[in-house]
C-alpha positions as a Markdown table, in Angstrom:
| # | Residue | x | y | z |
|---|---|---|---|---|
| 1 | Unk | -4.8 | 166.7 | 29.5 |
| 2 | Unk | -7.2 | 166.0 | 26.3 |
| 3 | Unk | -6.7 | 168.4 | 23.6 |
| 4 | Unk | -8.8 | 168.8 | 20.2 |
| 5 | Unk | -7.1 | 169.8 | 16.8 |
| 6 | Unk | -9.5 | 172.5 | 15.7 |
| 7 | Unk | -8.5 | 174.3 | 12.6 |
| 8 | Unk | -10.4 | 178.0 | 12.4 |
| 9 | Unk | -10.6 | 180.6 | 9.0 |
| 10 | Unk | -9.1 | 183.9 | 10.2 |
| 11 | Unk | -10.0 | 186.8 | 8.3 |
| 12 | Unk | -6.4 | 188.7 | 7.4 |
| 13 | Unk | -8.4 | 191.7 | 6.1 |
| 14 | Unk | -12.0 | 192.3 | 6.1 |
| 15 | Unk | -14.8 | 194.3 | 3.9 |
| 16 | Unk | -18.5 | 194.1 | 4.5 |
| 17 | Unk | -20.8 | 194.6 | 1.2 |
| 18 | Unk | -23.8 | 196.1 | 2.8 |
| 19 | Unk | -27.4 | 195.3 | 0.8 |
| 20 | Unk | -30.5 | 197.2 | 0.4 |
| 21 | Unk | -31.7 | 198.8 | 3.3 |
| 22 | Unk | -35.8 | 197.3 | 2.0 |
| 23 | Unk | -37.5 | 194.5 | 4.1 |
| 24 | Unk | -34.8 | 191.9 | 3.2 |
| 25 | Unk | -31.6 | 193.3 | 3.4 |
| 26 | Unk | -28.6 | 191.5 | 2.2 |
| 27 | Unk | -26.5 | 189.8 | 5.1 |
| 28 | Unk | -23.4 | 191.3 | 5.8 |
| 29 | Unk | -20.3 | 189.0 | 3.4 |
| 30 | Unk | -16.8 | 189.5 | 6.0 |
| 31 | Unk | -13.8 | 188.7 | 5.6 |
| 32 | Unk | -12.8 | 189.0 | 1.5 |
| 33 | Unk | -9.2 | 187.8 | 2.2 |
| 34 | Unk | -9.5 | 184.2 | 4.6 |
| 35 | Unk | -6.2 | 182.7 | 6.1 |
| 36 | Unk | -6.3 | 178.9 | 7.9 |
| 37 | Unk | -4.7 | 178.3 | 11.2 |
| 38 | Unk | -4.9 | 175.1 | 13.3 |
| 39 | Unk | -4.2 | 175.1 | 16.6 |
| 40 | Unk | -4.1 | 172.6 | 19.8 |
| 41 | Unk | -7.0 | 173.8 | 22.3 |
| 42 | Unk | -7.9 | 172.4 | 26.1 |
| 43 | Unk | -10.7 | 170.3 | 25.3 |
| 44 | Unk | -12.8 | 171.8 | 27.7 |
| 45 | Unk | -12.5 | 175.0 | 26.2 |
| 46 | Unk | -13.0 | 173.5 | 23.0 |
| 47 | Unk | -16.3 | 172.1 | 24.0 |
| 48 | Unk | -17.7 | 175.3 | 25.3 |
| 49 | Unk | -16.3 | 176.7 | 21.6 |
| 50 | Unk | -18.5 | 174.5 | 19.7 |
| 51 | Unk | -21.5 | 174.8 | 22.2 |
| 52 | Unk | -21.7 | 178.3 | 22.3 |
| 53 | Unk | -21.5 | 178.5 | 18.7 |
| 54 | Unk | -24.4 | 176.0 | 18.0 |
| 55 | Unk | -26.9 | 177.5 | 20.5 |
| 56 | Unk | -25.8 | 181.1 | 19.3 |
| 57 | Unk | -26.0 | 180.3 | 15.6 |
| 58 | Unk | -22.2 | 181.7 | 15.3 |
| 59 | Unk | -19.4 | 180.0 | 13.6 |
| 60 | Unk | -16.3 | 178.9 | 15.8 |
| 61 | Unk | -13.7 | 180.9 | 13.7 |
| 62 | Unk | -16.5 | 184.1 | 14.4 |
| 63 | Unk | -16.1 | 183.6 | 17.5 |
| 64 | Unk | -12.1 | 183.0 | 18.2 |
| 65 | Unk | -11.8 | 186.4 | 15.4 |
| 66 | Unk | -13.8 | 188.3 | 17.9 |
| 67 | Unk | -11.9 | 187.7 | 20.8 |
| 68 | Unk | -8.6 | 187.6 | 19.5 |
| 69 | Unk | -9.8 | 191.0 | 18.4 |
| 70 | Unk | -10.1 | 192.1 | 21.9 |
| 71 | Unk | -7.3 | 190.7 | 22.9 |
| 72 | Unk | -5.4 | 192.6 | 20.4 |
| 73 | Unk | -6.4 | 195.5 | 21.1 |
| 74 | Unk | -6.0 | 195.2 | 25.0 |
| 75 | Unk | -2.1 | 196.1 | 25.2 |
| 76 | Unk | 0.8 | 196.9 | 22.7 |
| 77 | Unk | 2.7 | 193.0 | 22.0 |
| 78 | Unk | 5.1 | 193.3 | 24.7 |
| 79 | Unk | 2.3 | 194.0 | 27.7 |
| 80 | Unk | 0.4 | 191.1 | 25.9 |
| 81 | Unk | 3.0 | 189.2 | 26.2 |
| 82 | Unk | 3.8 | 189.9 | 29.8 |
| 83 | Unk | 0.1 | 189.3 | 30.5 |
| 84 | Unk | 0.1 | 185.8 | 29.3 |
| 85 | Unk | 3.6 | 184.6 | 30.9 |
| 86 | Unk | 2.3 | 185.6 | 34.3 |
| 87 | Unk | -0.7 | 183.9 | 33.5 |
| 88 | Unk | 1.6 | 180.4 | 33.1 |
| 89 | Unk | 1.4 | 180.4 | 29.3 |
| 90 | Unk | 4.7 | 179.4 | 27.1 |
| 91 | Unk | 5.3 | 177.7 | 24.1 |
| 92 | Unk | 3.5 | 174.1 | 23.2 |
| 93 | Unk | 5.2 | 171.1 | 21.8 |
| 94 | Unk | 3.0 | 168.8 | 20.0 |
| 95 | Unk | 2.5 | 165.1 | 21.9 |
């Protein structure tokens, strides 16, 4: 199976510095304190990552912060963890 290295910024903490509420408001700044993570990815998935991004006009690492977000906050870690076992997953040695 093909796999693509994608590294992503993960926000460890995040503020939001609102702007003026007038015609132009400000954009929204996230994530004031930024850790790197790399990890392998099925290449399919991977793919559909960086499409959905483009045609949405959302970055990658938005997108893999959102829904490791609501993965999070689906179960305490040990029903998580469960989850994913049954689901086939374990840990990955690099090729």
């Amino acid at each position: 199976m093909a796999r693509r290295t994608t590294t992503v910024s993960v926000a460890a903490g995040s503020k939001r510095a609102g702007g003026n509420h007038r015609s132009n408001p400000a954009p929204l700044r996230t994530a004031v304190r930024i850790a790197t993570v790399s990890h392998t990815l099925d290449l399919r998935l991977a793919e559909r990552l960086r499409e959905f991004a483009f045609r949405q006009r959302i970055s990658e690492s938005a997108v893999i912060e959102h829904a490791l977000r609501s993965f999070f906050d689906g179960g305490s870690d040990a029903e998580l963890g469960s989850q994913l076992r049954r689901a086939g997953a374990s840990l990955r040695r690099r090729a």
